[in-house]
C-alpha positions in Angstrom: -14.7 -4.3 29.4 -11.8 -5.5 27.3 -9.3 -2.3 26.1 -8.0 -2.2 22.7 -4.9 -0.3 21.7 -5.5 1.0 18.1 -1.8 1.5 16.8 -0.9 4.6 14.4 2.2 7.1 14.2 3.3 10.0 16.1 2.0 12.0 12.8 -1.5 11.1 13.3 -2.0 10.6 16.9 -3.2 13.4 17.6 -7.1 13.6 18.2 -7.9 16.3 16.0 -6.7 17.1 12.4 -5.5 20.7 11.5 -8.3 22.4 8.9 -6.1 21.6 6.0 -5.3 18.3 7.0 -7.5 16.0 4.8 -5.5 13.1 5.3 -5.7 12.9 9.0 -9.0 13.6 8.6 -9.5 10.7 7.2 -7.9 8.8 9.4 -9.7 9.4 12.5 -12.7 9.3 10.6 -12.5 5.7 9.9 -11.1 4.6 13.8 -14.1 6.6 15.2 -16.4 4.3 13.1 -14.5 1.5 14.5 -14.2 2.6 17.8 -18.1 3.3 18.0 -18.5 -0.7 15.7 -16.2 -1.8 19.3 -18.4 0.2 22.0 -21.3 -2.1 20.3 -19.3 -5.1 21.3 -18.2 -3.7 24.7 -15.0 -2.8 23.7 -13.2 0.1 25.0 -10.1 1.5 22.8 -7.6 4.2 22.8 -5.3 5.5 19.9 -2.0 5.2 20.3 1.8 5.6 18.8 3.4 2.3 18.5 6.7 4.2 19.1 6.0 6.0 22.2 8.2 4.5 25.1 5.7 6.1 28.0 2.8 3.6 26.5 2.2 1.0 29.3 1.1 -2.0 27.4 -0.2 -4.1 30.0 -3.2 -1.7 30.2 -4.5 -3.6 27.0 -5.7 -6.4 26.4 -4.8 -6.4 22.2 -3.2 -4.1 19.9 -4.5 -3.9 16.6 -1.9 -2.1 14.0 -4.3 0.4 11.8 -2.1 2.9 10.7 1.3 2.8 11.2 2.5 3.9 8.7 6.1 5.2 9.2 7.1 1.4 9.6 9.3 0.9 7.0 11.1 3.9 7.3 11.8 2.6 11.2 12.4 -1.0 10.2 14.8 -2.3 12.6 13.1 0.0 15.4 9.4 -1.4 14.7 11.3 -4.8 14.3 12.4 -4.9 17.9 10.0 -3.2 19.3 7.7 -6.3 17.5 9.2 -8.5 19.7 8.9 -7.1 22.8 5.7 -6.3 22.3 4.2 -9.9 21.4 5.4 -10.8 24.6 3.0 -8.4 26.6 -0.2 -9.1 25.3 -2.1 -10.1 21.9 -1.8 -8.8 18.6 -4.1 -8.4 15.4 -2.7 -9.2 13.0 -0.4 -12.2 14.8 2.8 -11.1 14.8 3.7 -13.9 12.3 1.4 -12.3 10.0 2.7 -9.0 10.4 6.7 -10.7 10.2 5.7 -12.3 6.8 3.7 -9.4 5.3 6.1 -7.1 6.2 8.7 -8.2 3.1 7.3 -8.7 -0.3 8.8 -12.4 -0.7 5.8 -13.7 0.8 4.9 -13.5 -3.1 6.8 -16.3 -3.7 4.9 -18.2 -0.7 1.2 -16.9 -2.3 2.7 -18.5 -5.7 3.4 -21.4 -4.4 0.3 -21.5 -3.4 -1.1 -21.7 -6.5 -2.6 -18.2 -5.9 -2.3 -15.8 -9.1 0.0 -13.2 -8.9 1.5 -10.8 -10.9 5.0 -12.0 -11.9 8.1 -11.5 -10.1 12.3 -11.4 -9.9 13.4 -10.6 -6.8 16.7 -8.7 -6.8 18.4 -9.8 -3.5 20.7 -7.3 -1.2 24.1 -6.8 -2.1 23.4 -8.3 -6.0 24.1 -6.0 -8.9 21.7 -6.7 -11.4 21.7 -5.8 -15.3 18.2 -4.4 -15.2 18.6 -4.7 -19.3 19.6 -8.2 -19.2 16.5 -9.1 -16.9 14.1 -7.0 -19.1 15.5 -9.4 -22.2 15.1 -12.9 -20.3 11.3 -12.2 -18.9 10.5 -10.4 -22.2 8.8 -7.7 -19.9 9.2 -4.9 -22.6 8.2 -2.4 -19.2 8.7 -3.2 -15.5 8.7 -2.0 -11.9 11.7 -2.3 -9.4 10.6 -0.9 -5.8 12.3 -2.2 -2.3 10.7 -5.5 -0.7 10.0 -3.7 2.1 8.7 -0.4 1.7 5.0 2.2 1.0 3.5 4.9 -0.4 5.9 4.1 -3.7 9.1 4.7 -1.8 12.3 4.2 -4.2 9.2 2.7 -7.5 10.5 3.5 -10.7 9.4 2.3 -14.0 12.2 1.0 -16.1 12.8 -0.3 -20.0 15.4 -1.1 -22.1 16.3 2.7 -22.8 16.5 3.7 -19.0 17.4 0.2 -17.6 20.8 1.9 -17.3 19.8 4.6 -15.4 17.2 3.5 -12.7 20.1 0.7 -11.6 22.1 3.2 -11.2 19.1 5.3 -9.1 18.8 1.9 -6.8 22.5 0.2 -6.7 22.9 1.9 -3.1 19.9 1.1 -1.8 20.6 -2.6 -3.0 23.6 -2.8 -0.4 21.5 -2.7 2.2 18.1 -4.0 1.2 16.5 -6.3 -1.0 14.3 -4.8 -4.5 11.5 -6.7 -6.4 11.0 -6.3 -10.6 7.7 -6.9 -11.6 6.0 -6.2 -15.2 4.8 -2.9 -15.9 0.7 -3.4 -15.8 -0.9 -1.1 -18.3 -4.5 -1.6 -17.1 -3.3 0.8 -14.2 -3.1 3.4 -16.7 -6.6 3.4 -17.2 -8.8 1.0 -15.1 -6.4 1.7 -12.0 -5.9 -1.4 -9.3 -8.8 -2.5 -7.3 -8.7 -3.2 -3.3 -11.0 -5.9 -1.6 -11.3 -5.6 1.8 -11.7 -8.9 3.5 -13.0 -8.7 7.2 -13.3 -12.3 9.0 -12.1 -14.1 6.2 -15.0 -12.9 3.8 -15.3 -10.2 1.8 -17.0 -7.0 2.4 -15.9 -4.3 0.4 -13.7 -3.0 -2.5 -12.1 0.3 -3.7 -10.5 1.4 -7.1 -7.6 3.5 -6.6 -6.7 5.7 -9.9 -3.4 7.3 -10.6 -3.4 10.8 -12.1 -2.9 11.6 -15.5 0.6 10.6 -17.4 1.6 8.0 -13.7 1.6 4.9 -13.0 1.6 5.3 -8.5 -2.0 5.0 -7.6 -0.9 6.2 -4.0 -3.0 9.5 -3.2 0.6 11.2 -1.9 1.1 10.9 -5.7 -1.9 12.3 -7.0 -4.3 9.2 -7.2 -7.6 9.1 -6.5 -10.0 6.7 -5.0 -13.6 5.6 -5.6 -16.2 3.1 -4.4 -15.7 -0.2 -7.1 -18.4 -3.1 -7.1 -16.0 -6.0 -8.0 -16.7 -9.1 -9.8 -17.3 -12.5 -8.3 -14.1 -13.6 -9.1 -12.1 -10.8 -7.7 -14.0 -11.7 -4.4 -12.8 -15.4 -4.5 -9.3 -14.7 -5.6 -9.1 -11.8 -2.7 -11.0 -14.6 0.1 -8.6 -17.8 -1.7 -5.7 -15.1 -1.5 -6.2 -14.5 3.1 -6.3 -18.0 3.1 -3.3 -19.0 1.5 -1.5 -16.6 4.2 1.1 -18.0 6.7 -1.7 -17.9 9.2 -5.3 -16.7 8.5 -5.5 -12.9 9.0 -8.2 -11.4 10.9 -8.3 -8.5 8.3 -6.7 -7.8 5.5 -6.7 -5.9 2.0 -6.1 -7.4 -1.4 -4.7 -4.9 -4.0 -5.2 -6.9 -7.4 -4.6 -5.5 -11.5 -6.5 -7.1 -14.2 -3.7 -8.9 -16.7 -3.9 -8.6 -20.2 -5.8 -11.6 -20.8 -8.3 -10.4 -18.7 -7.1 -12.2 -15.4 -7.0 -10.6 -12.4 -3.8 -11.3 -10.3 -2.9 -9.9 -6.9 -0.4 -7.4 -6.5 0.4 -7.3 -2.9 -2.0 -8.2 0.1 -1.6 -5.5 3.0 -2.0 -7.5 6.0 0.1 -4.8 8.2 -1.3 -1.8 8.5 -4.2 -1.4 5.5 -6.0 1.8 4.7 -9.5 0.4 4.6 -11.3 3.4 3.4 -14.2 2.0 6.1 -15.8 5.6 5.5 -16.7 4.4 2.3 -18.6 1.4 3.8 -19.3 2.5 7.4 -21.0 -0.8 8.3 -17.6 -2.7 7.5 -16.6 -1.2 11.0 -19.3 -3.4 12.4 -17.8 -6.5 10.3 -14.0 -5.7 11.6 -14.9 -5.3 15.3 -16.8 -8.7 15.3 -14.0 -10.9 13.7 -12.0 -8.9 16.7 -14.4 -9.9 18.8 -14.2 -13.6 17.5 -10.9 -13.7 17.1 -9.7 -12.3 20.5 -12.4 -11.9 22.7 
């Protein structure tokens, strides 16, 4: 029976979630509907933390990344630990997946592409931009600078011409050492939120609409957002399945977070192809979907 190493953090590891640990919860939640989607195929698995250095890796046979989540604050760590790893046994996603998801210039690569996206400057380490002055040549009356690699809204700040002086000065530190991306600000988040697709073998199987609270712009549930079952439209489904395609290679699973533009578009924001919440509680026979394009894939 092939064994599956199910990769998370050393915050959520554990195999049981304090009472008043909803989040945790939630998480073991949706690896015990995959694990029990994997028993179906014959698949054994065991959760474990990428960073642990007593994990003997030649006991798996894949490692599929699911929730770790502390990656970006560990970059260079999970970075070198990355490439040992690919040497020892399979990963899912491939580890060139992971290396180009892992930054958000792979925008540019999507663009290329001819996949829509939302519009982007990126802001390159070591640069001192004049957020003002970039405001003025996109005409982007509101925007959003966060880091190119980063989560859960680390360092996101919304910026116009009035405080275009102030959030440079809020990142100009961080730019020595990393590079920042400068997007339009999205007002359709406000108030119909940004819709995730999850797509599972290269097709679609289900979506979620994450909401930020009242008065914010983060749908991120550390910020208050919430989450709810969405029933997208046919062409969100072909932009999030033309979107996995147009990857460096084709991900075996994968999440598609996409705003609807002004003109009534929709447009992808990012694709997590790392380490995406799939909210597979909200569609438990996704699990069922995942483990077989593991068990295609891999197996």
């Amino acid at each position: 029976m092939p064994h599956i190493a199910l990769l998370t953090d050393s915050r959520y590891v554990a195999a049981t979630a304090a009472a008043d640990d909803w989040y945790h919860a939630n998480i073991l939640h949706d690896d015990a509907l995959l694990q029990q989607a994997l028993l179906r195929h014959n698949v054994s698995c065991t959760r474990v933390d990428w960073a642990d250095p007593a994990v003997d890796w030649s006991a798996f046979d894949l490692a599929v990344f699911r929730t770790t989540w502390d990656y970006y604050e560990k970059f260079e760590a999970f970075s070198a630990w990355l490439h040992r790893t690919e040497k020892l046994l399979p990963l899912c996603n491939l580890p060139e997946i992971i290396r180009w998801n892992m930054d958000k210039h792979y925008l540019r690569d999507l663009h290329d592409g001819g996949v829509p996206v939302v519009p982007f400057r990126f802001i390159e380490k070591g640069t001192s931009p004049d957020l003002g002055k970039l405001l003025e040549e996109t005409g982007w009356k509101q925007a959003v600078i966060k880091p190119c690699v980063s989560g859960g809204a680390r360092l996101t700040y919304r910026v116009d011409a009035g405080s275009s002086a102030a959030v440079a000065q809020k990142v100009a530190p961080w730019l020595e050492k990393e590079a920042f991306i400068l997007q339009p600000y999205i007002a359709s988040v406000e108030t119909t939120g940004e819709d995730s697709l999850m797509v599972l073998g290269g097709t679609y199987s289900h979506a979620v609409r994450k909401i930020p609270r009242q008065g914010d712009f983060r749908v991120q549930d550390d910020h208050g957002g919430t989450v709810h079952p969405r029933q997208p439209d046919d062409r969100q489904k072909v932009l999030a399945e033309r979107a996995m395609v147009a990857c460096t290679a084709t991900p075996v699973y994968g999440r598609a977070d996409m705003v609807q533009m002004p003109d009534g578009s929709w447009a992808i924001m990012e694709l997590e192809l790392l380490e995406p919440e799939l909210w597979i509680r909200y569609h438990p026979e996704s699990a069922l979907l995942f483990a077989e394009a593991m068990r295609k894939f891999f197996f």
